[in-house]
KOLDO-433612 format. One record per residue: x, y, z of N, C-alpha, C in turn; residue number from 1. Coordinates in steps of 0.02 Angstrom, whole numbers, always signed. Layout:
BEGIN
+--------+--------+--------+--------+--------+--------+--------+--------+--------+-----+
:     nx :     ny :     nz :    cax :    cay :    caz :     cx :     cy :     cz : pos :
+--------+--------+--------+--------+--------+--------+--------+--------+--------+-----+
:      X :      Y :      Z :      X :      Y :      Z :      X :      Y :      Z : NUM :
...
+--------+--------+--------+--------+--------+--------+--------+--------+--------+-----+
This chain:
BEGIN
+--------+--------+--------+--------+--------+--------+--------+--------+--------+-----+
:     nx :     ny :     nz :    cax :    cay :    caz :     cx :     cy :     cz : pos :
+--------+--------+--------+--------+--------+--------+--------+--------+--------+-----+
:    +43 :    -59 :     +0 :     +0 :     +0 :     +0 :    +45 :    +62 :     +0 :   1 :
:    +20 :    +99 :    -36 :    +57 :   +175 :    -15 :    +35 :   +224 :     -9 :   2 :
:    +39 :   +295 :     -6 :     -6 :   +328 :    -14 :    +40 :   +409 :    -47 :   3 :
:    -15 :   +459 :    -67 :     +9 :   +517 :    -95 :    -11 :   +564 :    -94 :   4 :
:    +29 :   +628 :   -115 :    -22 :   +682 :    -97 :    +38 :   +763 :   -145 :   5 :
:    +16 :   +795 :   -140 :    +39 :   +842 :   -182 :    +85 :   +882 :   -158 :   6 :
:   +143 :   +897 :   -200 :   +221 :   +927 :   -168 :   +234 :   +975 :   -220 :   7 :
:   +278 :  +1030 :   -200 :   +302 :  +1047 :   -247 :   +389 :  +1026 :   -263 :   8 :
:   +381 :  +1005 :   -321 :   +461 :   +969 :   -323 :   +494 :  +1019 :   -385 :   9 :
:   +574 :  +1035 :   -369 :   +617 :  +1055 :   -413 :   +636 :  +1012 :   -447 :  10 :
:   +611 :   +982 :   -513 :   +620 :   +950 :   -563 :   +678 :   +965 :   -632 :  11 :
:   +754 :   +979 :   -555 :   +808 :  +1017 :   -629 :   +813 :   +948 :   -659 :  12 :
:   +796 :   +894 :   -666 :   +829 :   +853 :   -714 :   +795 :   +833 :   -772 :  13 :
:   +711 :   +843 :   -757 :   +673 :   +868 :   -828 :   +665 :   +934 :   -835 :  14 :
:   +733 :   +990 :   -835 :   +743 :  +1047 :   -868 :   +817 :  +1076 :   -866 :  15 :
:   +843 :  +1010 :   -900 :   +911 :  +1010 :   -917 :   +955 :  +1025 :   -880 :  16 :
:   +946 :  +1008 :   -813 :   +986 :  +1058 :   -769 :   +960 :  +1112 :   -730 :  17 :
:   +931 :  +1137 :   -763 :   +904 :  +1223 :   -734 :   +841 :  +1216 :   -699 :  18 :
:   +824 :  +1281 :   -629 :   +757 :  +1239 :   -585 :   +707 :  +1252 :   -635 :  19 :
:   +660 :  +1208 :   -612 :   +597 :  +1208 :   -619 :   +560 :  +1161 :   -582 :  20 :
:   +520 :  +1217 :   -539 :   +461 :  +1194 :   -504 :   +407 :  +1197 :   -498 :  21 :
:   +377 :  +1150 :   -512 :   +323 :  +1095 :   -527 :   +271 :  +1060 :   -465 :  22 :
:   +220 :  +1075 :   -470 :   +162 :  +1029 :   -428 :   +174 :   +976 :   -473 :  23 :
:   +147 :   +916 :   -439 :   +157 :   +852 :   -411 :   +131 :   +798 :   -382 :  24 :
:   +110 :   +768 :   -406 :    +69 :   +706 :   -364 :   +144 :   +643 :   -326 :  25 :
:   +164 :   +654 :   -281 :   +209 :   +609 :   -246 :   +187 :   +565 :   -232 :  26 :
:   +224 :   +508 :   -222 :   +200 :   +427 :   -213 :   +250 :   +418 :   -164 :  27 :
:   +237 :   +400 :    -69 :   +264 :   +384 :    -44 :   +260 :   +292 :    -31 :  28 :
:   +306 :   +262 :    -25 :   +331 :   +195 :    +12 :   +290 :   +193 :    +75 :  29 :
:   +285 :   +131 :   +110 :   +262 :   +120 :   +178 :   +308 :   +131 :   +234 :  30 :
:   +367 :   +166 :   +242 :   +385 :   +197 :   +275 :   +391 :   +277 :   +265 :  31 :
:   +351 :   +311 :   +222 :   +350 :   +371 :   +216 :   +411 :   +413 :   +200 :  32 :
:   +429 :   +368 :   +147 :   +502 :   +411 :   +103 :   +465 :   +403 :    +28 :  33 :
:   +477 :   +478 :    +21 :   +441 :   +484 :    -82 :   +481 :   +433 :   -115 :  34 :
:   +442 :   +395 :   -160 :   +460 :   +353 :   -217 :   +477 :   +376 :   -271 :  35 :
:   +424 :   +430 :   -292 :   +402 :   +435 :   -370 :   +369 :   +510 :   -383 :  36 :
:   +367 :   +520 :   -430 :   +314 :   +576 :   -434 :   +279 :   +571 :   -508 :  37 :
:   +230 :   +595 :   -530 :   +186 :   +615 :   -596 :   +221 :   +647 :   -641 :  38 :
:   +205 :   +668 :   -702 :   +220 :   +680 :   -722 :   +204 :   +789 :   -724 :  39 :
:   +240 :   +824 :   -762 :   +202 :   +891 :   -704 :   +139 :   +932 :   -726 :  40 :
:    +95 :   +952 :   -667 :    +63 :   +978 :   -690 :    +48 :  +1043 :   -683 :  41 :
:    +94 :  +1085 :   -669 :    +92 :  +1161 :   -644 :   +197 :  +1162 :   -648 :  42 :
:   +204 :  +1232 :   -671 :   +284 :  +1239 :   -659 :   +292 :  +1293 :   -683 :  43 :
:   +358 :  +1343 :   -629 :   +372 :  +1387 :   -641 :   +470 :  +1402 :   -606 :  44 :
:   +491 :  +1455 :   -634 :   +561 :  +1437 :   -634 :   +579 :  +1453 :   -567 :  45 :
:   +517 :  +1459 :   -545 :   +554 :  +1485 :   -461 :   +479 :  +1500 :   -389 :  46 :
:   +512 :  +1498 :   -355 :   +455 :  +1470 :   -304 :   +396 :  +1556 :   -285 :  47 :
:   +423 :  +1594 :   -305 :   +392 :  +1654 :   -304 :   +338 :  +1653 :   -391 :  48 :
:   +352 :  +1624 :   -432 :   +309 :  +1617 :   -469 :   +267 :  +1568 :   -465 :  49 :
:   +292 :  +1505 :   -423 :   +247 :  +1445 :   -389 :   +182 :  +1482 :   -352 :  50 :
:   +205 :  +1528 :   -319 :   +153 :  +1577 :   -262 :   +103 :  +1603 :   -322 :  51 :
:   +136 :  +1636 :   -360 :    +77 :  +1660 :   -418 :    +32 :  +1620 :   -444 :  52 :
:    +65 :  +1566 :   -459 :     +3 :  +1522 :   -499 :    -33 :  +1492 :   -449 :  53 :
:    -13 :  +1489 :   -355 :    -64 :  +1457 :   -340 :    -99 :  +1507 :   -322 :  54 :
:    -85 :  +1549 :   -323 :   -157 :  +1617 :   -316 :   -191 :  +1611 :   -387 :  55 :
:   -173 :  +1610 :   -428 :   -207 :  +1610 :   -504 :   -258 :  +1558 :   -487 :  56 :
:   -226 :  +1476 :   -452 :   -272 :  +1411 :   -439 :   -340 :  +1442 :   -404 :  57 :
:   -301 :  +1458 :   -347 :   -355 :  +1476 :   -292 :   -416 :  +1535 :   -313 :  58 :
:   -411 :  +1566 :   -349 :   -456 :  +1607 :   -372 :   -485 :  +1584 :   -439 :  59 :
:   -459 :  +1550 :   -470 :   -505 :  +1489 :   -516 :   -564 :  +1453 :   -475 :  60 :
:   -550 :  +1439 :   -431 :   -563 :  +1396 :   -383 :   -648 :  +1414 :   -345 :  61 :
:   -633 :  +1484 :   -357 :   -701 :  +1525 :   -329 :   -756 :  +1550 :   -390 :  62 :
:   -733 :  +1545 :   -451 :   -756 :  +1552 :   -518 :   -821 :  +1487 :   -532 :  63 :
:   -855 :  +1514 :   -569 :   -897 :  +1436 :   -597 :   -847 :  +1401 :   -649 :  64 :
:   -864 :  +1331 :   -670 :   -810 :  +1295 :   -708 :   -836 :  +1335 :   -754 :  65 :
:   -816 :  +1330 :   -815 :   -828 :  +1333 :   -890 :   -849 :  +1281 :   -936 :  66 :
:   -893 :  +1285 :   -975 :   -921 :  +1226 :  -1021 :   -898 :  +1225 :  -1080 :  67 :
:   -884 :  +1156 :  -1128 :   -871 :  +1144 :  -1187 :   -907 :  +1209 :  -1220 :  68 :
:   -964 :  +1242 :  -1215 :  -1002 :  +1256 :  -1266 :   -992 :  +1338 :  -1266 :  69 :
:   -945 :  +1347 :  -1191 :   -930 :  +1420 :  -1180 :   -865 :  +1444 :  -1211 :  70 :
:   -846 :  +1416 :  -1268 :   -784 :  +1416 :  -1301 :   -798 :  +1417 :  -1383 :  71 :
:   -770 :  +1481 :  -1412 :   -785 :  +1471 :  -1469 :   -733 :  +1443 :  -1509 :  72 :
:   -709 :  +1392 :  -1533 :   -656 :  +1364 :  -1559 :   -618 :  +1403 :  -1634 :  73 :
:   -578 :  +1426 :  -1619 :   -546 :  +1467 :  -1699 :   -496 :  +1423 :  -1696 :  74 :
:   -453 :  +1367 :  -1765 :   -423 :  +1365 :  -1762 :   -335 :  +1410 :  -1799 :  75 :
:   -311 :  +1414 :  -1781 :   -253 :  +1485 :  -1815 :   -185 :  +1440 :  -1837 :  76 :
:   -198 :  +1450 :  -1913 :   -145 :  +1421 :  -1923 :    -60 :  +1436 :  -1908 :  77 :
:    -33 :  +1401 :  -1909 :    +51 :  +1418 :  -1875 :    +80 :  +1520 :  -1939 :  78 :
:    +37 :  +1511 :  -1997 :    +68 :  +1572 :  -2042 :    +23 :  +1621 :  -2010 :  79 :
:    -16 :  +1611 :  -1989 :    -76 :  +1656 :  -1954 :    -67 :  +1710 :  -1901 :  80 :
:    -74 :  +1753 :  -1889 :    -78 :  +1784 :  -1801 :   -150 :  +1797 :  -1764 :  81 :
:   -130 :  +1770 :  -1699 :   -223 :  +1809 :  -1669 :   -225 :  +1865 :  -1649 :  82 :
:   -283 :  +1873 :  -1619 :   -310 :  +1953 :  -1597 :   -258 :  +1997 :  -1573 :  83 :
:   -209 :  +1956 :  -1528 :   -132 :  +1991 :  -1504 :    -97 :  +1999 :  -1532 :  84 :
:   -108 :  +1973 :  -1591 :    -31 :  +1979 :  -1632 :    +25 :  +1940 :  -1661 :  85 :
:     -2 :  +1876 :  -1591 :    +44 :  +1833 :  -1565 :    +35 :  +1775 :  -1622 :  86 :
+--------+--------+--------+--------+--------+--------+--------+--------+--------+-----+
């Protein structure tokens, strides 16, 4: 049995070296030493931008979800630019 729960881990070795930190689903052993972790699902190059996005989470959080149908789908091709420019 094991059990898990969410960390934030510096993942320099899936970013060549350089930090990046990443939420995390950790997988501890039955003596409560981490095994493993997920693959990531939140990451930023430093723990002060970690703080940002979980304020970004947490105020998602208080929002209604959003529905498939509340999305108008454009797709933009790669020669293309959108509304930004971008």
């Amino acid at each position: 049995m094991f059990t898990w729960n969410y960390r934030v881990v510096n993942d320099r070795r899936g970013n060549g070296g350089e930090d990046w930190y990443v939420l995390q689903e950790v997988v501890y052993n039955k003596k409560g030493e981490p095994t493993g972790y997920s693959t990531p699902c939140l990451g930023s190059e430093d723990m002060e931008g970690m703080h940002e996005v979980w304020e970004m989470m947490q105020h998602a959080m208080e929002l209604p979800p959003l529905q498939e149908e509340d999305f108008n789908f454009i797709r933009v091709s790669d020669d293309e630019e959108d509304d930004d420019g971008n």
